[in-house]
C-alpha positions in Angstrom: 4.7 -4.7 2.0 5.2 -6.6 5.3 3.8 -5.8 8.2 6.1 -6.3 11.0 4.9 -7.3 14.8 7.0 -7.7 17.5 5.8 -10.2 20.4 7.5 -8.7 23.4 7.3 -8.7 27.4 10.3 -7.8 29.6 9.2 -11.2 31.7 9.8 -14.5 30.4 6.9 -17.3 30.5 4.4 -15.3 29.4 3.8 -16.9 25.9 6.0 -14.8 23.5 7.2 -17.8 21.8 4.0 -19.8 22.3 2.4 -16.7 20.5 4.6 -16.0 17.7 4.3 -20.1 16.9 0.5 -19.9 16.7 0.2 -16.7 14.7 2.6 -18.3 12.1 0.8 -20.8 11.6 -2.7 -19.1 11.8 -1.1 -16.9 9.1 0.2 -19.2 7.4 -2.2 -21.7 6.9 -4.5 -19.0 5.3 -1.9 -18.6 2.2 0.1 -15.8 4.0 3.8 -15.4 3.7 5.3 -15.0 7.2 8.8 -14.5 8.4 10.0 -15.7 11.9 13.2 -14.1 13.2 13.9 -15.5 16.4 15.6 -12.7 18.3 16.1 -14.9 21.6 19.2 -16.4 22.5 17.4 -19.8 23.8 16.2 -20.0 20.0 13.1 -21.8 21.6 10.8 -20.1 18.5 13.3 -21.6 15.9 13.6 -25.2 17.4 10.5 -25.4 18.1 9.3 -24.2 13.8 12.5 -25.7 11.8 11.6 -29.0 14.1 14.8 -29.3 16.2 13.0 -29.1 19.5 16.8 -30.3 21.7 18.9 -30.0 19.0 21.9 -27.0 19.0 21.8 -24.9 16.2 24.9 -22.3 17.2 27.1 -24.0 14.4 24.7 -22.7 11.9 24.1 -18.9 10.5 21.5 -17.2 12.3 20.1 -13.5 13.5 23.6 -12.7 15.4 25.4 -13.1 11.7 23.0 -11.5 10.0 23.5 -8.1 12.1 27.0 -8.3 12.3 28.4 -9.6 9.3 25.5 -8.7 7.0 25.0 -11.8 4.4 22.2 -12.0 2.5 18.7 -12.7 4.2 18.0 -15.7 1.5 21.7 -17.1 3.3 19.9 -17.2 7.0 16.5 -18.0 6.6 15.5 -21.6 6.1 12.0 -23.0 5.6 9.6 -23.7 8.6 8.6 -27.9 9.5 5.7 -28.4 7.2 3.4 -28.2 10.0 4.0 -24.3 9.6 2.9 -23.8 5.8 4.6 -20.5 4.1 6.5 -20.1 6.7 10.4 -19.3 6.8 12.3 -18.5 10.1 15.6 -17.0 10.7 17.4 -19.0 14.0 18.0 -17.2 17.2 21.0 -18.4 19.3 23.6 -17.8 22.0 25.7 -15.6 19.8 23.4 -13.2 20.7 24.1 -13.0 24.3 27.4 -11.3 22.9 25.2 -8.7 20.4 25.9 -5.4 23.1 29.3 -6.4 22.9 29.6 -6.5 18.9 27.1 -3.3 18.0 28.0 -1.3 20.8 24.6 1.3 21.3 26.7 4.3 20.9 27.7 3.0 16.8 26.0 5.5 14.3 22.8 3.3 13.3 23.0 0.8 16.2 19.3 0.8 17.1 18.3 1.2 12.6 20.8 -2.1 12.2 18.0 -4.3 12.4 15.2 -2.3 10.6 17.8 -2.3 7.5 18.9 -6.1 7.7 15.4 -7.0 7.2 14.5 -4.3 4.5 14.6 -7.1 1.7 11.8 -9.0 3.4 9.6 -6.1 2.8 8.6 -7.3 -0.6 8.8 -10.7 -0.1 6.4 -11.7 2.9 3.0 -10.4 4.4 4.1 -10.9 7.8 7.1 -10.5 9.7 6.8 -11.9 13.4 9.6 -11.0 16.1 10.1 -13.1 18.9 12.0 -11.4 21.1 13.9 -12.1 24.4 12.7 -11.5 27.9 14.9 -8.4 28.4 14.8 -5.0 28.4 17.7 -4.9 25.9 19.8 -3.5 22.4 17.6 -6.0 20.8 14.5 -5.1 22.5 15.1 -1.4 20.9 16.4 -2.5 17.7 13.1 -5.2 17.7 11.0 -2.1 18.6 12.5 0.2 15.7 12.2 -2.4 12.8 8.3 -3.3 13.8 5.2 -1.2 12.9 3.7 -2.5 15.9 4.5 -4.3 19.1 1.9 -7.2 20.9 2.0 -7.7 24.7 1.1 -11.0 26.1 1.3 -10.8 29.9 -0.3 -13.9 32.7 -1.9 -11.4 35.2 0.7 -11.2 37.4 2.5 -8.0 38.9 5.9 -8.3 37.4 4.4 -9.0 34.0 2.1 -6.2 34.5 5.4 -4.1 35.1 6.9 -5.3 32.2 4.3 -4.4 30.1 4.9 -0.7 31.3 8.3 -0.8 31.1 7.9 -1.7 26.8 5.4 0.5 26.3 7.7 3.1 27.9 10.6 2.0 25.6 8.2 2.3 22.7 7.1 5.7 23.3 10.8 7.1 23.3 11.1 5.7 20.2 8.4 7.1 18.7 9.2 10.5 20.5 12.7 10.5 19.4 12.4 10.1 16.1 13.9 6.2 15.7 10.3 4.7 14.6 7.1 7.6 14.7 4.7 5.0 13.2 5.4 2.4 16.2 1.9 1.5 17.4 0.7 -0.9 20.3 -1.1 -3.4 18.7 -2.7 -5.2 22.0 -1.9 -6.5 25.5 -3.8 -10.3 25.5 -4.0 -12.4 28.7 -2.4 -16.1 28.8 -2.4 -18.4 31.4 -5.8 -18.1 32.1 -7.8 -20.6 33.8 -10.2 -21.8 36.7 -7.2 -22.5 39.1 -6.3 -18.6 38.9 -9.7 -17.1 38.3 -10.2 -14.9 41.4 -6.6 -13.3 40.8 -7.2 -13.0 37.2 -10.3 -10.9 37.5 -8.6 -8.6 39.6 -5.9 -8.8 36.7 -8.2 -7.9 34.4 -9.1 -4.9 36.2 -6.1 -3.1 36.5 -5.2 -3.9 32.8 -8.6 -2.9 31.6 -8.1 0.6 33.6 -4.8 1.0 32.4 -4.7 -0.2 28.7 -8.3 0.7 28.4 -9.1 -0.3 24.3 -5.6 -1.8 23.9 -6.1 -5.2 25.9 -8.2 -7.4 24.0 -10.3 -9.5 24.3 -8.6 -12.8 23.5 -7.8 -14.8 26.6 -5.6 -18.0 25.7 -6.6 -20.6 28.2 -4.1 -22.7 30.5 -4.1 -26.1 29.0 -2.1 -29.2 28.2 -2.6 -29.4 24.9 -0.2 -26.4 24.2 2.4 -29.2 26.1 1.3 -31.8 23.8 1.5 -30.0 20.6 5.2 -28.5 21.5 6.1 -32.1 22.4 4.8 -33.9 18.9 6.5 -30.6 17.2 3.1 -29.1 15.8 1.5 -25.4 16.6 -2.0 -26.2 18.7 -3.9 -24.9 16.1 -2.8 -28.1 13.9 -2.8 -30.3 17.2 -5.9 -29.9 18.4 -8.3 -27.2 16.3 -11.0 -27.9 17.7 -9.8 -26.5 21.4 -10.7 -23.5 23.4 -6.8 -22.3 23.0 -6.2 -23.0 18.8 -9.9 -21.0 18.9 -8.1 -18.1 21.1 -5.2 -17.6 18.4 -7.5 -17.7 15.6 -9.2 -14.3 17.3 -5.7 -13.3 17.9 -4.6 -13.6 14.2 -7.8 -11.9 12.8 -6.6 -8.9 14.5 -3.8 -8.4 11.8 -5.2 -10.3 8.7 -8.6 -7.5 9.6 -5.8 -4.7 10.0 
């Protein structure tokens, strides 16, 4: 069976999609199965792995089809560049800026839709990784429901900090209410970091330490250009450049669920 993790943070350029790209490919690369499903209407994740960084995609079936008209899985999901081995990713796009509209939260099984869409890829994949928005959204909740756990990364900063607080409050309520009991936190891990930001990011560190206590980790994934360079040559880092600090830092960040 699967094991479904959802990359989330209510604030945007924090390294969601920067993350889900590396674990794929960390993954990956050691013969797992993984399954992308870009949940983001900028469909950066799926660009970025199906290798049509500036290309539009919307003409093409994707995530927003698949929850509201319901075609099979094997119809939506296409396979990853080859820089991304075993890898397959269902496309994001800007149909989903319209979801709320078409599964209105108050529908019987709103919140389940996207738990049940993706049931078939129970059997066929080790891994399915959620890239999810930066929202506090339906398909934050529905992303939240579907996933045995959720993985934080935030850059130190106060409004990421706050929207770390704000998911893990989401995810609580869902496992209070009954929508997904197993739903655990899987990490919070630190990005951005680097000498320019040091003395802030200690004090960073500190407040997330006190707060998350066990839950942050201990992977920091440095600031660097070769993240820039890899996106722009249409390769994950760890392919790029595997010998640097940051492919290193994803690595440790994959062990966590290939150990677990």
């Amino acid at each position: 069976m699967a094991r479904s993790i959802a990359v989330v943070n209510e604030k945007g350029g924090v390294g969601k999609t920067a993350a889900v790209s590396e674990l794929a490919y960390a993954l990956g690369s050691q013969g797992h199965t993984v399954l992308v499903v870009d949940l983001d209407s900028q469909a950066n994740a799926s660009r970025l792995l199906l290798g049509r960084m500036g290309e539009s995609q919307d003409d093409e079936p994707n995530v927003f089809h698949l929850l509201t008209q319901s075609p099979k899985l094997s119809e939506v999901w296409r396979p990853a560049a080859d820089a991304w081995p075993n890898t397959m990713v269902i496309p994001g796009g800007v149909l989903l800026t319209g979801l709320e509209a078409a599964l209105p939260r108050h529908m019987p099984g709103t919140f389940q839709k996207l738990k049940q869409t993706l049931a078939p890829a129970q059997k066929a994949f080790d891994y399915v990784l959620l890239d999810l928005p930066p929202a506090l959204s339906l398909i934050t909740t529905m992303a939240l429901t579907a996933a045995d756990c959720y993985l934080c990364p935030t850059d130190g900063g106060a409004h990421g900090q706050k929207g770390l607080q704000q998911i893990h409050q989401i995810a609580d309520q869902l496992k209070t209410s009954g929508f997904n009991k197993r739903l655990a936190c899987a990490g919070v891990f630190v990005t951005m970091f680097g000498k320019a930001n040091a003395r802030a990011m200690k004090a960073a560190l500190r407040d997330l330490e006190t707060e998350y206590g066990a839950q942050l980790l201990a992977e920091r994934i440095p600031h660097t250009v070769k993240a820039r360079e890899a996106e722009r040559v249409g390769q994950p880092v760890g392919a790029y450049a595997p010998k640097s600090p940051i492919a290193a830092a994803y690595r440790a960040l994959a062990a966590h669920f290939k150990e677990g």
